[in-house]
N, C-alpha and C positions, 0 to 999 in steps of 0.2 A: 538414367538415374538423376534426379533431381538433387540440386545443394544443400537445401537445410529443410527438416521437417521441424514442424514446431507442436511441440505436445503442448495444447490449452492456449484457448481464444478471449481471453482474458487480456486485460493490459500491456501486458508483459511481454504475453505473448504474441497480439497486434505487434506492438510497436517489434519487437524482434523480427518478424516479417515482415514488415514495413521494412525498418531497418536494412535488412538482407537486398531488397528490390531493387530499392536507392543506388544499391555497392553492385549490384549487378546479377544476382545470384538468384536461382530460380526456390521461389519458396513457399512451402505447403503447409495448411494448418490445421490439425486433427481437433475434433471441439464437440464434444458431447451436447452442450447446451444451442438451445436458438436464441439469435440476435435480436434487441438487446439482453445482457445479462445482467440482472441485479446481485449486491451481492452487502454486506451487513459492513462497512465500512465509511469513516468521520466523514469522507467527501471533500476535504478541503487538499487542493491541491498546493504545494509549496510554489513560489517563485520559480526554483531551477525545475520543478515538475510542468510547468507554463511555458517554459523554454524550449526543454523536453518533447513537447506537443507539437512545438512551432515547427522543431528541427522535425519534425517528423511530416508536415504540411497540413497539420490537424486544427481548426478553431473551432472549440466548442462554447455553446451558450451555459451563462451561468452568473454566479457572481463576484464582483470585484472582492480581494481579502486584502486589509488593510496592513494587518499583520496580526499578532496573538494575545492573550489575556488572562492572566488567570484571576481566577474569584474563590474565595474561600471567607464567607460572611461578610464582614465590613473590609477583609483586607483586599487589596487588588495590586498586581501588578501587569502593565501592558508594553508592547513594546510594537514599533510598526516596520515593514522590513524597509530596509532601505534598499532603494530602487525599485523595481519591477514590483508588480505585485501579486497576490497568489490567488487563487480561483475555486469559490465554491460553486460543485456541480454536481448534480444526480449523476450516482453511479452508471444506471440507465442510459443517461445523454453522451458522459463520457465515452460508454463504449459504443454506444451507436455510432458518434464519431469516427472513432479509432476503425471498427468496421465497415464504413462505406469509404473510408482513406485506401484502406488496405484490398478493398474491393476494384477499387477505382485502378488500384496500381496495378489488377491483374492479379494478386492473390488469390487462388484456391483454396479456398476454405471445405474440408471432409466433417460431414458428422459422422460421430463416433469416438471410443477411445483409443488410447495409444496401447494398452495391453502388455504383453512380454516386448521385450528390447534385445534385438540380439546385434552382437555385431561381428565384425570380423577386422584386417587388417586397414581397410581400406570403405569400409562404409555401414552401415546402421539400418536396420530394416523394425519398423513396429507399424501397427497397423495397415497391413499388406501393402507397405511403402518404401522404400530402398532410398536411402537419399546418403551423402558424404559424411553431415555431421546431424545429429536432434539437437534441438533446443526444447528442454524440457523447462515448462511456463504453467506448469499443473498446480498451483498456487499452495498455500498455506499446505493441505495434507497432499502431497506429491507423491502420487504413485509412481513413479519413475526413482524417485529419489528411494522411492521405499523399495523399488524393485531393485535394483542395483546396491542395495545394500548401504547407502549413503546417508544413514539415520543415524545422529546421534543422541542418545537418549538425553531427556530435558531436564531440567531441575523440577523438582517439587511443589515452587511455589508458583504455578500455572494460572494465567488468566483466561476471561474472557469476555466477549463483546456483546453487545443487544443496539442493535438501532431503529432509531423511527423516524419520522415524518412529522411534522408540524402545520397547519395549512394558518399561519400568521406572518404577518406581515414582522421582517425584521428588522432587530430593536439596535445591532451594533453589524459595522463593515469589517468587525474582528472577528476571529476563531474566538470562542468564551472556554473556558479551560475550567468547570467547578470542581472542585476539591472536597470530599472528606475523607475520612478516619480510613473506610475503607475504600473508596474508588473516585472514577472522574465520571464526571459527565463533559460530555464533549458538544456544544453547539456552533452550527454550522449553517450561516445561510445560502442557500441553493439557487431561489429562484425569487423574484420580487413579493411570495406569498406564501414562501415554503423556507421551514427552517430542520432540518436534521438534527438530532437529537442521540448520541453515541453514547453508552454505558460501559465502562471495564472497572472487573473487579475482579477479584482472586475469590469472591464468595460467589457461586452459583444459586440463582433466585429471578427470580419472575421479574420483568423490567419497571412496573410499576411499584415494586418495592424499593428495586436500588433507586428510583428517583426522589423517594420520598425523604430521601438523604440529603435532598437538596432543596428547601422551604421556599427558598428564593425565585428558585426555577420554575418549581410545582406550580408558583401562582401565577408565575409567566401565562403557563401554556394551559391554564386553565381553560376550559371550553373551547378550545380550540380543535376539530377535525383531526383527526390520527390514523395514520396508514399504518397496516400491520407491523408486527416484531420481526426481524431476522437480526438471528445470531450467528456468531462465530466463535472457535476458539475447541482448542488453549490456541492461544497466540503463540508460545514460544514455541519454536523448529528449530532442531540445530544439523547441519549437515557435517559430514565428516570433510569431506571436501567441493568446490565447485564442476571439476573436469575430471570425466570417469572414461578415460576412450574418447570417442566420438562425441559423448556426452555430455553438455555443459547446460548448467541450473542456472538458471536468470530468477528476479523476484521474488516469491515467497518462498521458492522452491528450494530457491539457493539459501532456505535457512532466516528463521523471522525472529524477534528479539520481542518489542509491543510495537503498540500502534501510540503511545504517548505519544510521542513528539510529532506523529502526521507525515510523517515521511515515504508512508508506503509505495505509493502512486510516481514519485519523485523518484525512487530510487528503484522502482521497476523500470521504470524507463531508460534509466542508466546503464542500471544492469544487461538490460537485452542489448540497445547499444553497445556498450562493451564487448559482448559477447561475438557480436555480428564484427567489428573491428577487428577480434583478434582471428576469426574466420578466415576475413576476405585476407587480412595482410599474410594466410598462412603460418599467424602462429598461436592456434590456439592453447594451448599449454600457459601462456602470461594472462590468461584470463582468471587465474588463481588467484594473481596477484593485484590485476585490474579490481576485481569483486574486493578484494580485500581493503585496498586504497578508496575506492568509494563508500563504502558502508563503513570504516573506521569509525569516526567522528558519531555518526549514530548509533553507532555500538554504545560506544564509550562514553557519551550521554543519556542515552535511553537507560544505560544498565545501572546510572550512577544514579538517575531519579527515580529508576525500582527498587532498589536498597532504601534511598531515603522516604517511600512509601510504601515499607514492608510491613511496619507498623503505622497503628493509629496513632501514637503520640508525635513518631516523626512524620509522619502525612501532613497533619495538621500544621508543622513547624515552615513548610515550602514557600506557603504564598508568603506568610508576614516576612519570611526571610528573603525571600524576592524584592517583594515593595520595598525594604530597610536598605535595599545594595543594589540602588539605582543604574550603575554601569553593570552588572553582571547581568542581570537577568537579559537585559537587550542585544548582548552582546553572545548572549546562548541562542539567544532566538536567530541570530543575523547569523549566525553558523551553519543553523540548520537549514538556510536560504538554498 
C-alpha cells in the first residue's frame, strides 16, 4: 500500500507529490491528461507562488513581474512588490516543469481517472489504487469533491474566464489589471514575445467582444498573431469542508472564490504543502484549519472587490479610488505577496 495517491496532475497536484517525496512517503498520481497540460489561466505567478516553486526544486523559464497595475482610461494605479518578484509563465512551461521535477524524484504518474473513492478505517482505494490517505487536486470542477458529497452550492452571481496569446513584444514588467463596467482584462507577459491576455466577466459572450470593452488594449494588440480561445469557469466552488476521511482537497478543489487578484498558482501550492505536512506529522485533521489560515486574506479580498464590481457604476469607482489613496492600494497588493 502506497502513502498518498493524488487525484490530478495539475499544479497542485505535482507540487503535493513532490511535496509528499521530499517528507519521505511514497507517492502516486492519477492524471487523465498528457504532459504538458494547458489550461485558460492569468499566468502570472505571485512572489510567495516563486518561492513555492523553489521550496519545491522547480525553475521555470518565463518573466520577471515587477509587481501589479491597474488601468481603467486615464486613471491608473500600480504598486511594485516589495522584495522578491513574481513570474509570468505559460501555463504549458509551468507544468512541464513541475512534471519532469516530480518525474525525476521517482514519482509514478498513472493515466486515467480517479472514479469512485471508497475508503474504509485505515486507507483509501480509487482507481485500482489503495494507498493511506488521496489527495484530491481535480481542480476547479472536482470530481472527488463532488463524489463525496463536499459541494456547496454557489451564489448566483457566477463568473467566468477566456484567455489568449499575444505574439508582441511587451510593453510593461507589470501584471496590467483593465477595468470596466462589466469585467477585467488581465495582461500578462510570458515570454520576451508573448503576452497573455485573460477576460472575466459575469456576462458570457465571445472573447473578442468582452475586449472591445477595452479601446486602449484593442489597439495595443492590433495585428498582432493570436493563439486560440480557452475558457473556464464559473470560477466560484465552494466546499463544504477540506478533510473528509482519508480525504483532503488542496487547490481548486479545496473550493475557488476568482481569479482577480492572481493568486491561484500561489495558493495551490500552499495548499498541497499544507496538506502533505499535516500527513507526514500524522495529523491530518488541522489541515482544516491550515487551508483556512492560508486562503483567509484572499478570501477576504477577492470577495470585498467582487461586491465592489458587482455593478457597473461601482466597477468603474475602483481604479480612480486606488490612484486618490496612494498607501492603500500598495499595501493590498503587498498582502497578497
Amino acid at each position: 500500500m502506497i502513502d498518498v495517491l493524488v487525484a490530478g496532475g495539475g499544479p497542485a497536484g505535482l507540487a503535493a507529490a513532490i511535496h509528499s517525496t521530499l517528507a519521505g512517503l511514497e507517492a502516486v498520481v492519477v492524471e487523465p491528461r498528457t504532459a504538458p497540460v494547458d489550461k485558460a489561466c492569468g499566468e502570472g505567478v505571485m512572489p510567495s507562488g516563486v518561492a513555492g516553486l523553489r521550496a519545491l526544486g522547480v525553475e521555470a523559464a518565463g518573466r520577471e513581474l515587477r509587481g501589479i497595475r491597474y488601468v481603467d482610461g486615464t486613471a491608473r494605479a500600480e504598486a511594485s512588490f516589495r522584495g522578491p518578484r513574481g513570474l509570468g509563465i505559460r501555463r504549458t512551461e509551468l507544468h512541464r516543469a513541475l512534471h519532469e521535477r516530480a518525474l525525476a524524484l521517482g514519482v509514478r504518474i498513472v493515466p486515467g481517472k480517479v472514479g469512485e473513492v471508497r475508503q474504509t478505517a485505515g486507507s483509501v482505494t480509487a482507481a485500482g489504487i489503495t494507498a493511506r490517505w488521496l489527495i484530491a487536486a481535480d481542480g476547479l470542477h472536482s470530481a472527488v469533491r463532488r463524489g463525496l458529497c463536499l459541494e456547496r452550492p454557489g451564489a448566483a452571481h457566477r463568473r467566468y474566464g477566456l484567455r489568449r496569446h499575444y505574439r508582441v513584444e511587451p510593453w510593461t514588467d507589470f501584471v496590467e489589471v483593465h477595468w470596466s463596467g462589466h469585467g477585467e482584462a488581465y495582461v500578462t507577459p510570458v515570454a520576451d514575445d508573448l503576452v497573455g491576455v485573460a477576460v472575466l466577466s459575469r456576462v458570457r459572450r465571445g472573447y473578442d467582444e468582452h475586449l472591445d470593452a477595452f479601446p486602449d488594449l484593442t489597439d495595443r494588440l492590433r495585428g498582432a498573431g493570436a493563439t486560440e480561445v480557452r475558457g473556464a469557469g464559473p470560477l466560484l466552488q465552494r466546499a463544504r469542508r477540506r478533510v473528509a476521511g482519508r480525504v483532503l482537497l488542496v487547490g481548486d478543489a479545496a473550493g475557488y472564490v476568482d481569479a482577480l487578484t492572481g493568486e491561484g498558482i500561489a495558493l495551490g501550492l500552499a495548499t498541497a504543502e499544507a496538506a502533505v505536512r499535516c500527513l507526514a506529522a500524522g495529523r491530518a485533521p488541522e489541515y482544516e484549519r491550515a487551508w483556512a489560515r492560508l486562503t483567509r486574506r484572499h478570501r477576504l479580498l477577492t470577495g470585498t472587490l467582487l461586491a465592489a464590481s458587482r455593478r457597473p457604476a461601482t466597477a468603474r469607482l475602483i481604479v480612480p479610488a486606488a490612484s486618490r489613496l496612494p498607501p492603500v492600494f500598495p499595501a493590498a497588493v503587498r498582502a497578497l505577496q
